[in-house]
C-alpha positions in Angstrom: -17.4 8.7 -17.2 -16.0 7.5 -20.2 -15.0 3.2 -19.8 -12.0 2.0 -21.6 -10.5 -1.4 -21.7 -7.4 -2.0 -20.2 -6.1 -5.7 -19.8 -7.4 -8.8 -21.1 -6.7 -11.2 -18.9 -6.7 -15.0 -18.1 -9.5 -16.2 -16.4 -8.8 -20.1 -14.6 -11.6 -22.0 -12.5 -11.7 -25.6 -11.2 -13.8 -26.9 -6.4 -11.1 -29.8 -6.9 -8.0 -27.9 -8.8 -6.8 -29.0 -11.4 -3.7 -26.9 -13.2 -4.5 -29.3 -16.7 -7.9 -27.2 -17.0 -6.2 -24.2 -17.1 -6.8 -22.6 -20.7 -4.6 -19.9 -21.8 -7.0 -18.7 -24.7 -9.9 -17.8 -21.9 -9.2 -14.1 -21.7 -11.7 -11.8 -20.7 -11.3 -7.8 -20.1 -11.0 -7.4 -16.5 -10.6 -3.5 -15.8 -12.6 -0.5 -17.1 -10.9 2.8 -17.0 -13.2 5.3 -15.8 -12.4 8.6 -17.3 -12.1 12.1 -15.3 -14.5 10.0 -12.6 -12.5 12.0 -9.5 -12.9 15.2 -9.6 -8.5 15.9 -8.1 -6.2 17.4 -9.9 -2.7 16.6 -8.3 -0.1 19.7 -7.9 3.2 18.6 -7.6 4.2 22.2 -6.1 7.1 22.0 -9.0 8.3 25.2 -10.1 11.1 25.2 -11.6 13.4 24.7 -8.7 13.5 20.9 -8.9 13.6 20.1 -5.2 13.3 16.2 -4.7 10.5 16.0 -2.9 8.4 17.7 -6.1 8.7 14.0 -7.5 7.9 11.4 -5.5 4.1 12.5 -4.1 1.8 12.0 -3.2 -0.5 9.0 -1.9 -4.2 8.0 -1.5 -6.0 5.9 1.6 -9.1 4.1 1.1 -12.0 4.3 4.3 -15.3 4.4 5.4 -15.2 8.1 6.5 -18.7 8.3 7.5 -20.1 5.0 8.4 -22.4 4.4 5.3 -21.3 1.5 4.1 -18.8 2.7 1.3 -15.8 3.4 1.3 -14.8 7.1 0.7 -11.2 8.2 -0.7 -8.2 10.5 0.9 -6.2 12.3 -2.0 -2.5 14.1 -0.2 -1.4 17.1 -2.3 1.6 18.2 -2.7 2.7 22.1 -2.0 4.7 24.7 -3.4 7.9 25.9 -1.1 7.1 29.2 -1.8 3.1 31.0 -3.1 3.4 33.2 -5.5 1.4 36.5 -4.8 -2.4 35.4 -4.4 -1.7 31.9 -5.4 -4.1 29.6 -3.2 -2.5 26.5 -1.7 -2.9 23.5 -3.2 -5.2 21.6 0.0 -5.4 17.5 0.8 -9.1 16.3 -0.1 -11.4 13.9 1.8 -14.1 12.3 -1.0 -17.6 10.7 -0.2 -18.6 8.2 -2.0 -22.4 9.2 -2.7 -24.5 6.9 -5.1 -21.3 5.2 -6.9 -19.4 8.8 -7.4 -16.5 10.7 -5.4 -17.8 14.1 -4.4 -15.1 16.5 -2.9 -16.4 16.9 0.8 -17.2 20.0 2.2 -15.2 23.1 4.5 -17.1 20.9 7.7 -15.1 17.9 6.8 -12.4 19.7 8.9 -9.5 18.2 6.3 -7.5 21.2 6.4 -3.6 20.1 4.9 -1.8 22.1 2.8 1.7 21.2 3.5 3.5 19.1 0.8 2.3 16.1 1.1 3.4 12.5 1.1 1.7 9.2 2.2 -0.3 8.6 4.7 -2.1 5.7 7.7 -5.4 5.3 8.1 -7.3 3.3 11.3 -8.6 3.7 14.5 -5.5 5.3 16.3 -8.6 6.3 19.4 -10.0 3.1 19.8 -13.2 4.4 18.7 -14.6 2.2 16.4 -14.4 5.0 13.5 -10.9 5.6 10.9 -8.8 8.0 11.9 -6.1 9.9 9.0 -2.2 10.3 9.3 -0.8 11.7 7.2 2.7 12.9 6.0 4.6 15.5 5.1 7.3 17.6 4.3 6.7 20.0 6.7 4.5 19.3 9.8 2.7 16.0 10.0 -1.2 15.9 10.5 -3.7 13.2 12.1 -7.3 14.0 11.5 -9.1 12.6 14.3 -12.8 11.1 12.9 -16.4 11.8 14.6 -17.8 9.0 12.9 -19.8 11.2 11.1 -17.3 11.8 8.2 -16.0 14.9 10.3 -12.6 15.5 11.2 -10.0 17.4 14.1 -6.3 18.1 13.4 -5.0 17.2 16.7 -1.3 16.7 16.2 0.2 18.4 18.3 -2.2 17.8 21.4 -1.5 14.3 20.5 1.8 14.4 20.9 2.5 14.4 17.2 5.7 17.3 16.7 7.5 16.2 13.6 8.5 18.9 11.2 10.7 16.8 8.9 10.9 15.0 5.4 7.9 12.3 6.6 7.4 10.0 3.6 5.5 6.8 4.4 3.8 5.9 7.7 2.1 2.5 9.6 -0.2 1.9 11.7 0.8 -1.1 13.5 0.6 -2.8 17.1 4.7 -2.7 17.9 4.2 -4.2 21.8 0.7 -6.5 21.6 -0.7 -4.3 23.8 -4.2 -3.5 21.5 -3.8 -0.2 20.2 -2.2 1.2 17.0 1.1 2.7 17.4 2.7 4.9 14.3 5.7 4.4 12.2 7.1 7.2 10.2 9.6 7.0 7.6 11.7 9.7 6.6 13.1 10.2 2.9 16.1 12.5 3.3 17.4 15.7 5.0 16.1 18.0 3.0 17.4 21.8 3.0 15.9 24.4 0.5 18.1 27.2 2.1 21.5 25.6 0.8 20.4 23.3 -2.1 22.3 22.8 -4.9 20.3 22.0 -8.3 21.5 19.0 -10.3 22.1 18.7 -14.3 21.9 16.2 -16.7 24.4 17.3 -19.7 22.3 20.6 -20.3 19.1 19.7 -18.5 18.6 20.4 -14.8 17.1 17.6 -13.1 16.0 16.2 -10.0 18.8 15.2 -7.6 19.4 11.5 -6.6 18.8 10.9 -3.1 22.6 10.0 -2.6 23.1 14.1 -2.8 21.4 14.3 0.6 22.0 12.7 4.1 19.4 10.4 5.3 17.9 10.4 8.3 16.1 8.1 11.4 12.3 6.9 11.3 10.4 7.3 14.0 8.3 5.4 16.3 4.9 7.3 18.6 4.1 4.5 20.9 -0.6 5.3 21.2 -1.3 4.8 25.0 -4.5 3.7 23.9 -6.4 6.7 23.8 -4.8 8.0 20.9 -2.0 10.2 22.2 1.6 9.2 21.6 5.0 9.1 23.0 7.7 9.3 20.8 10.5 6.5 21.5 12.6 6.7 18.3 15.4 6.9 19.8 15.7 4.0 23.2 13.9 1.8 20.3 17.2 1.9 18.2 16.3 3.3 15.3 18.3 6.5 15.2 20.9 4.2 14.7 19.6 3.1 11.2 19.5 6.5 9.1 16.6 5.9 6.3 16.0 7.3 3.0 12.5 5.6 3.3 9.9 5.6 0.6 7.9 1.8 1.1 7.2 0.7 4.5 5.0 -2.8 5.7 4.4 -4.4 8.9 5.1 -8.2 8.9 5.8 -10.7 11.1 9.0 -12.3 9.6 9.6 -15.1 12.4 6.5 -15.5 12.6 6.7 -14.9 16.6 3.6 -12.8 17.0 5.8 -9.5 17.0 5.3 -7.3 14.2 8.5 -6.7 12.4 8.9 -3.8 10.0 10.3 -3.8 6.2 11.6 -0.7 4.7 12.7 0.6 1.3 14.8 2.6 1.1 15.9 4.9 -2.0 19.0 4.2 -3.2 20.4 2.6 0.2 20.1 -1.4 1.6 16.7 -1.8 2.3 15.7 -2.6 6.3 14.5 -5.4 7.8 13.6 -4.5 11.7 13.1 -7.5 14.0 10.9 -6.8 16.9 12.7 -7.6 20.2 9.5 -6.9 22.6 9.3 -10.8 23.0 12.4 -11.9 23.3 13.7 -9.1 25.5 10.9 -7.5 27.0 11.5 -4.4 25.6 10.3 -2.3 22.6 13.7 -2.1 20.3 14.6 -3.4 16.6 17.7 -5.5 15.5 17.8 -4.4 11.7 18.9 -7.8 10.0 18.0 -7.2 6.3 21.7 -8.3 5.4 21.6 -11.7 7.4 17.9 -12.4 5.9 19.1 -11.6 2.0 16.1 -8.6 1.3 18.8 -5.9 1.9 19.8 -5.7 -1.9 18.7 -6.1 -4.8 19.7 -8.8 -7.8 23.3 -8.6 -8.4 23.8 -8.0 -4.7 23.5 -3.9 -5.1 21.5 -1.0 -3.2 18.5 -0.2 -5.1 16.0 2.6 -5.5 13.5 1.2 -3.3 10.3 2.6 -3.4 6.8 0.9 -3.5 6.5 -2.5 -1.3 4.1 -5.2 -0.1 4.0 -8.8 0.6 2.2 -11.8 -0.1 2.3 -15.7 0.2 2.8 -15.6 -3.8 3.8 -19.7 -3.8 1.3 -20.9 -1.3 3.7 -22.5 0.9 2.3 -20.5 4.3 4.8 -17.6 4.9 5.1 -14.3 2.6 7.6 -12.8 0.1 8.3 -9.3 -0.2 8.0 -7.3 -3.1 9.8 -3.9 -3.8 9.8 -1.9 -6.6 12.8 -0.2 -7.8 14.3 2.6 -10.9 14.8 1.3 -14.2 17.7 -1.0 -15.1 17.6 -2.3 -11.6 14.4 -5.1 -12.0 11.8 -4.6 -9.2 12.7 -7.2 -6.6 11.2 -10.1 -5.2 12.3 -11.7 -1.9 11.2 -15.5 -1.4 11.2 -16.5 2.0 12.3 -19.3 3.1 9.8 -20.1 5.8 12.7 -19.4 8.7 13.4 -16.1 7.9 15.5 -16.1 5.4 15.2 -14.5 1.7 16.2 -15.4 -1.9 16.1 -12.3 -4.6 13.8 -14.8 -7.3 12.6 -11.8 -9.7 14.0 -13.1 -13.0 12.9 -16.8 -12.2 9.6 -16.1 -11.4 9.3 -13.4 -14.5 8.6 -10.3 -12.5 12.3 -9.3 -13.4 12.6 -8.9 -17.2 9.5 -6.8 -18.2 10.2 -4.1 -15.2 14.0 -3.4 -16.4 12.5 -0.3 -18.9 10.8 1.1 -16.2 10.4 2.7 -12.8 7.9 1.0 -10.7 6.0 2.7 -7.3 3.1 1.1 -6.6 3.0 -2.1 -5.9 0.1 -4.8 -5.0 -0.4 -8.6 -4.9 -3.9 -9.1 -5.1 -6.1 -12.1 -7.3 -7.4 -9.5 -9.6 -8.5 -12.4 -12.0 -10.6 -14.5 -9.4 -8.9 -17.9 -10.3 -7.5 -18.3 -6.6 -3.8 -18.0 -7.8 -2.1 -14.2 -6.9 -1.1 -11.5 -9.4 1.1 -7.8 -9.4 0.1 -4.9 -10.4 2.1 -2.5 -10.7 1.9 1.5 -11.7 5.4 3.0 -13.1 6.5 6.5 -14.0 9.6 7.9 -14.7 11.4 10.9 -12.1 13.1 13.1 -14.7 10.4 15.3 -16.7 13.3 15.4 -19.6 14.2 11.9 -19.7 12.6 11.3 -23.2 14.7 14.1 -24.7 18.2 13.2 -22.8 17.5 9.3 -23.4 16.6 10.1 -27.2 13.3 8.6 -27.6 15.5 5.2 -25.0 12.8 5.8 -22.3 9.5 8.4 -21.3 8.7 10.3 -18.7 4.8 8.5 -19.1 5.4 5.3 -18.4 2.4 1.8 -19.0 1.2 -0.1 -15.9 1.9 -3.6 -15.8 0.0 -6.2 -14.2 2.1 -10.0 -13.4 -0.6 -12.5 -14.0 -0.1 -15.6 -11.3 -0.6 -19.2 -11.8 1.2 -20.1 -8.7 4.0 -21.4 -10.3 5.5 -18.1 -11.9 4.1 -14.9 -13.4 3.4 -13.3 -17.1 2.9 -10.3 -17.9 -0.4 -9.3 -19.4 -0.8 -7.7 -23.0 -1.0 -4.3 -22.3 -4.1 -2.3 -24.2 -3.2 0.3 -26.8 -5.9 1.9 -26.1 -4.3 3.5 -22.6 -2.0 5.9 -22.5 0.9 5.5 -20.1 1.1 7.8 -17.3 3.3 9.0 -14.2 1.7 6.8 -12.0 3.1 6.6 -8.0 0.3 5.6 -5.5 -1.6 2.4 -6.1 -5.0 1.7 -3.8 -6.7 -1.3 -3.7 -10.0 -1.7 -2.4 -13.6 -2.8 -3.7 -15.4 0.4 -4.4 -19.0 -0.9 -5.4 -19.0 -3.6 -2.9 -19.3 -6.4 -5.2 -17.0 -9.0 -4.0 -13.5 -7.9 -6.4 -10.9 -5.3 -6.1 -10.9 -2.2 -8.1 -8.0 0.2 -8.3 -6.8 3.7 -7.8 -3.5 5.0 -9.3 -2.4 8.8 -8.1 -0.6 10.3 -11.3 2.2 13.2 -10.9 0.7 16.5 -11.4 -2.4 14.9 -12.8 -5.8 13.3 -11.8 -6.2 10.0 -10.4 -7.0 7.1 -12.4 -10.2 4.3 -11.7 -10.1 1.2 -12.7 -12.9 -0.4 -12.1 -12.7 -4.3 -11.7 -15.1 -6.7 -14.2 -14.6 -9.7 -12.8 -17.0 -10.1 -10.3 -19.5 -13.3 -10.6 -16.7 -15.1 -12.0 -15.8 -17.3 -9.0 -17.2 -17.6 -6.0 -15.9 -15.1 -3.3 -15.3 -14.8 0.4 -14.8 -11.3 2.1 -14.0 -11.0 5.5 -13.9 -7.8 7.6 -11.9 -8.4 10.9 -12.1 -6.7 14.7 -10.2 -7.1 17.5 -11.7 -7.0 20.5 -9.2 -7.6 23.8 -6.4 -6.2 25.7 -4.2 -7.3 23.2 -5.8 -7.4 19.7 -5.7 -3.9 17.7 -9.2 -3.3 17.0 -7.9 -3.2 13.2 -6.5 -6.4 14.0 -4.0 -5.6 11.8 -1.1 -8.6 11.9 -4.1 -11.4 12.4 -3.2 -14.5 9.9 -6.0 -15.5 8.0 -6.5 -18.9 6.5 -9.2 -20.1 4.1 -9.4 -23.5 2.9 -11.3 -24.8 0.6 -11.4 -27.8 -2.5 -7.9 -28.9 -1.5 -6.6 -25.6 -2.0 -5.7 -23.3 1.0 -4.5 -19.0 1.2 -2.8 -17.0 4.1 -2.3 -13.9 4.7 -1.3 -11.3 6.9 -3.4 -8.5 7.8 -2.4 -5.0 6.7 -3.7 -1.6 5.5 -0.5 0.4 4.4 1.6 -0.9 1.8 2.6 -0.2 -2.1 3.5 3.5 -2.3 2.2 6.0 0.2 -1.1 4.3 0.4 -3.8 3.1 2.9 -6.1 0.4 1.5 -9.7 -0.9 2.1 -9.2 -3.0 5.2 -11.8 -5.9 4.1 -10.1 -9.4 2.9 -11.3 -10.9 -0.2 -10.6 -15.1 -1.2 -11.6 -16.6 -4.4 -12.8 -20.3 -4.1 -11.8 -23.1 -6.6 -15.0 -23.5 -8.9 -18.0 -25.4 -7.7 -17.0 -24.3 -3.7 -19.7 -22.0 -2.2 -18.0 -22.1 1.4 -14.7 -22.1 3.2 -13.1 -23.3 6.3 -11.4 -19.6 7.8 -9.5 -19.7 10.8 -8.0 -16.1 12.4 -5.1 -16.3 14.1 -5.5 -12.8 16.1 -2.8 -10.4 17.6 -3.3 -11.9 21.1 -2.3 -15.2 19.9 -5.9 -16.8 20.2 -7.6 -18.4 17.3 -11.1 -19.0 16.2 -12.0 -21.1 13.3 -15.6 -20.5 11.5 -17.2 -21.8 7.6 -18.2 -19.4 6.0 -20.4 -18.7 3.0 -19.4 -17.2 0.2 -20.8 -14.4 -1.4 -21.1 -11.8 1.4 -18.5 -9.6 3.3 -18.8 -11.3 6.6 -18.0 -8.7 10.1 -16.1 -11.0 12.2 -15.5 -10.0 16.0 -13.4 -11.8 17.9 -14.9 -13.6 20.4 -18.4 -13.2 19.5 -20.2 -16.2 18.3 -22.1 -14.6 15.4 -21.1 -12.8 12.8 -23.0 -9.5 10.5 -22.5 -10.8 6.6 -23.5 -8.9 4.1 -24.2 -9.5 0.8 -22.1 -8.4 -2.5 -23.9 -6.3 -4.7 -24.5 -7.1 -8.0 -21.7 -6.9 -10.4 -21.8 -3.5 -12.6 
């Protein structure tokens, strides 16, 4: 593995804040680029015919496959519509992490997908303390049931899993409180080989917008708690919301303890589905993305949506959404309000401007600097192979990453190092890979391998990691959609617990907080699914294994910085 630098970045500390001692001249390189460190090489399945689904794979997910301690990494594949004579199919691969390096996991692993893929969910859809995979496709969907051991069972169909459609990005969320994970599948477009018409570009045939093709409904698998699903896409209103989805996230927009569910779509109004279970006792969705203002984009126009997450990225308790979009258009950013309601803010905050030359997929809102204050990365890549050619030099098909340095106020965009070269870049995973208490990245690259960036900044600031579990009749055992807050030298975080967001991607589930300089401890309170709420202090320094409603805790310590 060969490191490069990436981005310098700032570096802010202070465990009373104070914004005066912030010095802009502090940088410090935060990111190492390992080189050729996983051994994947992404196949599109383009060959030549240019069908749209060619372009926008495929994703990553982040877990523990086996139970060692590390986590281990999912690469989705894409597929070819047709094989050539004796061409081999291009397969999905599981990778263990083993002494600090990816190794492809053997035939026993039971990973067995070689349909063209898209994104994918990862948790424990059995309730068996292990992470299960879903993931999906173009074609049949898969869910890889886990042993614990690191050894998986396709069981779609058994579980009541039937979809042979466009599936682009899925979620794992608890839609009716009642403890278990139930699955949310977006779908791109009707897609048709058989009577598909290619697309040009003065002389150059291209890949189609997605306004040539119809959309069509998500879906929604309701888990009866053992892991098998009922589909109720239809009584749940949804078939009456045709996507073109490409970003989904769970959040609780009211917040009334429901999940809600945001969606981007490509090239039509984004959704926003409010979760009725509460109020009417019934699992059903009002889609109210035009009343809340995060249906369009600035200017008031549909937008390629694609990548999307959300954060609390002014610290005032509730969480903006973040969506990234194709060049020309600005990736968007949705304040909300507090009540609700959203304000497009992109070119005050200063996430507009620099993402006009681009087009942005993954997406993530993350402190990558330590200094308590949020920032965006994001990893861009153009969808037209021939762009530099019919643009004249105006824009590339390789596209740089960016990363939005926060300071709570607004964000900047970080120098970007000349010694990287840009890429197609379209998942982003975020997860801490050596343990060490800071978040290192993952980009998936079109027809490519996947890029490592290892994070430096470890031992800067004092951390706190958290790794949640639900334990009652109403709490996922994820406990994804708990609200955690840590407070600490006058300063205080939220945030909402997820695994799926960005671009077709599954992160690690552990929580990390940096704490204002001088603070070794926090004040963390969980508000979990159920509604109930424990309150703990906790050290810094350690990922602490919370349980609800145990009294102590397993913390263990970060490893030392590489």
């Amino acid at each position: 593995m060969r490191p490069l630098s990436l981005i310098p970045l700032l570096f802010i500390c202070g465990c009373t804040f104070d914004p005066s001692s912030e010095d802009p001249q502090v940088a410090t390189e935060l990111f190492q680029i390992e080189q050729n460190s996983i051994p994947f090489h992404h196949d599109s399945g383009a060959r030549g015919a240019h069908y749209i689904g060619e372009i926008v794979g495929s994703g990553a997910g982040l877990l523990d496959a086996d139970g060692d301690g590390d986590l281990d990494l999912f690469l989705v594949n894409g597929a070819p519509e047709k094989l050539e004579p004796k061409e081999e199919a291009p397969r999905d691969q599981l990778f263990l992490q083993i002494d600090g390096a990816f190794v492809a996991a053997g035939s026993d692993s039971g990973i067995v997908g070689s349909e063209a893929g898209m994104g994918l969910a990862i948790g424990d859809i059995d309730n068996d303390g292990d992470p299960d995979i879903f993931v999906a496709n173009d074609g049949p969907d898969q869910l890889y049931i886990n042993d614990g051991k690191g050894r998986f069972d396709e069981q779609s169909l058994s579980r009541g899993i039937t979809r042979d459609s466009f599936s682009s990005a899925a979620v794992l969320v608890d839609i009716e409180g009642d403890g278990d994970l139930d699955l949310f599948i977006g779908t791109y477009l009707d897609f048709d080989a058989s009577t598909f018409v290619p697309c040009t570009r003065g002389d150059q045939e291209v890949y189609c917008a997605p306004s040539n093709f119809a959309a069509a409904p998500c879906l929604l698998l309701l888990n009866d708690g053992t892991g098998n699903f009922t589909d109720v896409s239809s009584s749940s209103g949804l078939k009456d919301h045709p996507a073109k989805a490409l970003g989904i996230i769970s959040i609780d927009i009211e917040p009334d303890g429901d999940p809600d569910l945001y969606v981007a779509n490509d090239g039509e109004a984004n959704f926003l589905l409010i979760n009725q279970w509460k109020e009417q006792g019934r699992i059903f969705f009002l889609e109210e993305a035009l009343l809340a203002g995060c249906a369009y984009g600035e200017g008031a126009k549909a937008e390629a949506g694609m990548g999307v997450d959300a954060a609390d990225l002014d610290g005032d308790g509730d969480e903006e959404i973040l969506v990234t979009n194709l060049e020309a258009q600005s990736n968007s950013c949705y304040r909300n309000d507090g009540n609700g309601m959203f304000m497009e803010t992109s070119f005050a905050n200063g996430l507009g401007p620099a993402s006009l030359p681009h087009v942005g997929f993954g997406i993530q809102a993350f402190d990558a600097n330590l200094d308590g204050h949020l920032d965006i990365f994001v990893t861009n890549g153009h969808i037209i192979e021939s762009i530099g050619e019919i643009r004249q030099g105006a824009s590339h098909f390789a596209q740089p990453d960016q990363l939005f340095v926060g300071d709570g106020n607004g964000f900047k965009l970080a120098p970007y190092s000349a010694q990287v070269d840009p890429t197609v870049g379209r998942s982003l995973l975020r997860g801490d890979l050596d343990n060490d208490g800071d978040d290192d990245l993952i980009i998936t690259r079109w027809n490519s391998n996947p890029q490592l960036l290892r994070s430096t900044a470890a031992g800067s600031a004092a951390v706190l990691g958290l790794r949640l579990e639900g334990s009652s009749d109403q709490s996922n055992r994820d406990a994804i959609g708990a609200r955690i807050t840590v407070s600490a030298g006058g300063r205080e975080w939220m945030r909402e617990h997820r695994v799926q967001s960005s671009y077709l991607a599954s992160h690690d589930p552990r929580l990390l907080f940096a704490l204002p300089e001088g603070c070794t401890e926090g004040d963390v309170s969980v508000l979990w699914p159920d509604g109930k709420v424990e309150t703990r202090r906790l050290e810094a320094g350690s990922y602490h294994h919370w349980i609800q409603g145990q009294e102590s805790l397993v913390s263990t310590e970060f490893s030392p910085p590489r």
